[in-house]
N, C-alpha and C positions, 0 to 999 in steps of 0.2 A: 543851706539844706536843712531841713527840719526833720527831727530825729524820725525812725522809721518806726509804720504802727504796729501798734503789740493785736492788733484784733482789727476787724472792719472792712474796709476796702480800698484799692491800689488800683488804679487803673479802670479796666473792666473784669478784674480777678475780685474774688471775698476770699480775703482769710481766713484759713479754718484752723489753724493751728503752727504755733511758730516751733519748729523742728530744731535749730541751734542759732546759735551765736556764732560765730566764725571771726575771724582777724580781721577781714574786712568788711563783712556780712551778716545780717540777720537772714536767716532762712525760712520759709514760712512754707506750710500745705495750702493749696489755694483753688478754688473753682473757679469755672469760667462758665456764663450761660447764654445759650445763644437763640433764636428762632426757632418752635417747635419741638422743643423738649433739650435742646440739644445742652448738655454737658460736656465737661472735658475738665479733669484731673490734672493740675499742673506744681510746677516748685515756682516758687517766687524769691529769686535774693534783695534785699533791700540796700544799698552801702550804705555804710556805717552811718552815721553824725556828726562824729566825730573824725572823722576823716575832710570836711567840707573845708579846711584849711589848705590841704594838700591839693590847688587845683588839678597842678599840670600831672601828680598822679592820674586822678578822677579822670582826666582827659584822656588816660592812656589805660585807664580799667575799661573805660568805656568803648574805644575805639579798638579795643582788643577783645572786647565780648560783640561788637559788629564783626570784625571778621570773622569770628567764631560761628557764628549766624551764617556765614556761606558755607561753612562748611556741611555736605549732605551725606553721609556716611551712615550704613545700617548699624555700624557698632559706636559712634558720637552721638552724644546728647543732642537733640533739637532746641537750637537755642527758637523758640517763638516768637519773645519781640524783647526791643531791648528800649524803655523809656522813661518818661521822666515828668513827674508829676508832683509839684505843690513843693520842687526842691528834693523831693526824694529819687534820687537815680534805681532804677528797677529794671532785673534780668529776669526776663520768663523762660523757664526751659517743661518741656516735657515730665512728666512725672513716669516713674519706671516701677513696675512693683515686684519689691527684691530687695536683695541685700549687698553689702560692700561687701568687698572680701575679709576687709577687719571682722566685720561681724559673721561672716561666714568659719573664718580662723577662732572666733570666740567660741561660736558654738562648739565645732569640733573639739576642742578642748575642752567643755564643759562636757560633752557625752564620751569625749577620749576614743573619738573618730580623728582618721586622717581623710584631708581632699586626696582622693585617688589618683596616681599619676595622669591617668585619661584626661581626665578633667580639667586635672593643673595646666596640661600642655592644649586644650582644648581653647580655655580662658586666655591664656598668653597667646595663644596663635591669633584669636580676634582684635585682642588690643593691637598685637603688631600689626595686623590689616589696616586696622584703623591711622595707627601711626604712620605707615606707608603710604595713607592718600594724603592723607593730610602734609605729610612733608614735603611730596613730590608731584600728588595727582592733581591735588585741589584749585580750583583758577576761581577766579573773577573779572567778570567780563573780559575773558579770554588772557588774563594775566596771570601765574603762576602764585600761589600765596605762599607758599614754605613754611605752614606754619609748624612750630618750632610748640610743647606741650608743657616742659618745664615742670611739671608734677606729676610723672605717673607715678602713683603710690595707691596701698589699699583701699583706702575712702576715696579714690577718684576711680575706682572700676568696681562697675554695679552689674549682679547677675542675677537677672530674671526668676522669675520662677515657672518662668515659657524657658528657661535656656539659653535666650538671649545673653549677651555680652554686651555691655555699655561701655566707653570712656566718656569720665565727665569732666567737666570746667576746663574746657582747654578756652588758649587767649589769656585764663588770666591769672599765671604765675607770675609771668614777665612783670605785672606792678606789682603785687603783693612781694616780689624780690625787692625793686625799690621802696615800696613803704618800709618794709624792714628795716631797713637801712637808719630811718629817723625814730619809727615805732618798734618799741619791742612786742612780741608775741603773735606777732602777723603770721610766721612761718611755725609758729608752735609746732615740731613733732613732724616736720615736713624734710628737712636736714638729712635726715638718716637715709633719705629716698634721693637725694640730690648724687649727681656726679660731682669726683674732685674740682672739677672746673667749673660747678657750678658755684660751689661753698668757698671757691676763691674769688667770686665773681669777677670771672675772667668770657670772654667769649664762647657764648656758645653755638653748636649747631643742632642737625638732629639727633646725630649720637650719644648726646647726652640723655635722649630720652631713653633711647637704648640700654643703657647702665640703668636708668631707675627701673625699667621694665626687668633687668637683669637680677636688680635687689627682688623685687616682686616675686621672680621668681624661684627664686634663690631660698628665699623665706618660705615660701610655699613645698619647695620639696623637703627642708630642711625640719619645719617647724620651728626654727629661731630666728631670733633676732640676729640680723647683718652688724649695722654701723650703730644699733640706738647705743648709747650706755647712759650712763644716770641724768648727767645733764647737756646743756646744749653746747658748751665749749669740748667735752670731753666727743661726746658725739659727730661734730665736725674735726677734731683729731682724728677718729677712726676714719671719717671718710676721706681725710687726705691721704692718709697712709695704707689706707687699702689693699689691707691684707686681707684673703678673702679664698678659706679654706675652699677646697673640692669639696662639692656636696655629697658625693659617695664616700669622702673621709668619715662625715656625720651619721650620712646614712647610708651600707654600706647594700643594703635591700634597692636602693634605684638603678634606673636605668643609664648606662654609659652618656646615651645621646643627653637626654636632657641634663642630666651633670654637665656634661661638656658647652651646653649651647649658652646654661648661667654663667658660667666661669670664665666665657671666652668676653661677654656682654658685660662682664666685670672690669674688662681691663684698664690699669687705670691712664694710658694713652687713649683720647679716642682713636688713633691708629690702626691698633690691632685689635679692637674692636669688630666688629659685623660693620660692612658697607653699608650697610639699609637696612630696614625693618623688614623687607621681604626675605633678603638674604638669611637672618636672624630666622622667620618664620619656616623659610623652608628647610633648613636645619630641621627644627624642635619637631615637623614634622615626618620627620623622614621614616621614621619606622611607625607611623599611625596610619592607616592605609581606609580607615573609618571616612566617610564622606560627611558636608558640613552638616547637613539633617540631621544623621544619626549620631553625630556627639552632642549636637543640640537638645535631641531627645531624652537621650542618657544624664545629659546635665540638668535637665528640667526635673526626671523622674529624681535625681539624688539629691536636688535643691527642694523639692516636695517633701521628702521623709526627713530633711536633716529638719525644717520648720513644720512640720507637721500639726504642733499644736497650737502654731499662730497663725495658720492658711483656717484650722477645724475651727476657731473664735471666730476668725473675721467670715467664712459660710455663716454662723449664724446670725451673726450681727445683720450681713445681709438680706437673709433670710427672714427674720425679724420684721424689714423693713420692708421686705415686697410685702410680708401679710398683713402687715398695720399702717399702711398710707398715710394715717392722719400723723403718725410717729414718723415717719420718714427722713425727714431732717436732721429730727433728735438724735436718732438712730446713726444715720449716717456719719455724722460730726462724731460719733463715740467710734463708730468703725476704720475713721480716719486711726484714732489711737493706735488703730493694730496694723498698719499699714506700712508705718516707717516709725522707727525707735532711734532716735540720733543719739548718740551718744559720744565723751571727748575720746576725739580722734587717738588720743596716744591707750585710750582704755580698750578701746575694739581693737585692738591687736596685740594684745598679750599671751608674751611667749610660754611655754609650758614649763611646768617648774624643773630646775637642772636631774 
């Protein structure tokens, strides 16, 4: 496998800019151009290089980002093609434009905004839809697939600045669990979002993803940190022992129901846990009586004001480049800058000072 490009071309995508690094991954902003003007804004992951040791991984990143590609869900990433060029394995998915929730949680803390309960449980209600087809809906060619998500955590749910609700990379925690195992720092900062059963690496199913949807949430009404602590042994201590305050003990301003629906998702039997992601959802919903439009609306206009001054840059960059054609490219490729901001995952989610 030959290391992945810093710049150029992959496929039928052009690189415009490479976004992160990742434990398995180089990430890249990428175009794609097609017959009569047509464009399309996409993400490109590269696998490592240094990974090309590790076949029967690779065999199993890969055949878990194909199933992932069947999956067709309003709130999952579109995986668009998944291939393999001059040695370098490449996953194309959809490009979304918006922000993680790490980085949605950074800002509010930097302006000393809180996500408004609405919102909190608006976001969570989507990813669990999502988790529910996926666990039990989703088929191929008429076969059931189960797929099983293994990372929901802050950088893997992206929220529009339409309002939309993403979950991304599903298919492929299930290797990045195994590469761990020989490589350190694959899971960097990923732990703290894992169930006990995951960090023991013991069998899972889909109620594990339920617990990390639970941490997610958890976080979200609390404004702290759950399971992180300073480093990665100390961290997966806490998530064995899974002690895991009421969030109206924290904060004593929220609502019973959604208290109640993190703490139950918390538990550390998957047992008595939620039966399923819909069960889980119809819970967090019970007292929001808002239809899917109108919180989608509400979460567009509050994801609009919280980035306000990086939606007002990127209008003009645009701007810019309808009235100067011959600039257009140049233009563009600088607007890409404002589009997505990656940053290390354990830094987009810092908690507010005690």
């Amino acid at each position: 496998m030959s290391p992945a490009p810093s710049e150029g071309r992959i496929g039928k995508y052009r690189l415009v800019k490479r976004l992160a690094v990742g434990g398995m991954a180089d990430i890249f902003l990428a175009q794609q151009w097609g017959p009569r003007g047509y464009e399309r804004t996409v993400v490109v992951k590269t696998i490592r290089a240094d990974l090309v040791e590790e076949e029967d991984l690779i065999h199993m990143l890969i055949e878990e980002a194909r199933i992932a590609s069947n999956l067709h869900h309003d709130a999952i990433v579109e995986v668009v093609e998944v291939g393999e060029e001059a040695g370098t394995h490449y996953l194309v998915m959809e490009f979304i434009f918006g922000r993680d929730l790490g980085q949605i949680r950074d800002r509010c803390h930097e302006l000393g905004w809180r996500i408004p309960y609405e919102h909190t449980t608006a976001i969570i209600a989507e990813v669990l839809d999502a988790l529910h087809y996926a666990h039990h809906d989703a088929t191929f060619k008429g076969k059931p697939l189960h797929v099983i998500h293994r990372d929901v955590s802050p950088q893997n749910v992206l929220v529009g600045f339409d309002g939309s609700v993403t979950l991304l990379d599903f298919g492929l925690a299930k290797a990045a669990a195994q590469i761990s195992r020989t490589r350190a720092g694959v899971l960097k900062g990923k732990y703290a979002y894992m169930s006990p059963e995951q960090v023991n690496f013991k069998g899972v199913d889909h109620r594990a993803d339920l617990f990390s949807t639970g941490v997610v949430l958890w976080e979200m009404l609390t404004q702290r940190r759950l399971f992180f602590r300073a480093n990665e042994y100390e961290t997966v201590q806490s998530v064995m022992a899974c002690q895991v305050p009421f969030p109206r003990v924290i904060r004593p301003d929220l609502p019973w129901n959604g208290s109640w629906v993190a703490y139950r998702a918390l538990r550390k039997s998957a047992r008595w846990r939620y039966r399923d992601a819909a069960a889980m959802r119809q819970s967090l919903l019970r007292d929001d009586d808002r239809d899917r439009d109108a919180a989608k609306d509400a979460l567009a206009e509050w994801m609009q004001r919280l980035f306000d001054k990086e939606l007002a840059q990127r209008n003009m960059a645009l701007s810019r480049a309808r009235n100067d054609p011959p600039r257009h490219r140049q233009i563009m490729d600088a607007g890409f800058e404002l589009l997505e901001e990656v940053t290390d995952p354990d830094l987009r989610f810092r908690p507010p000072p005690p």
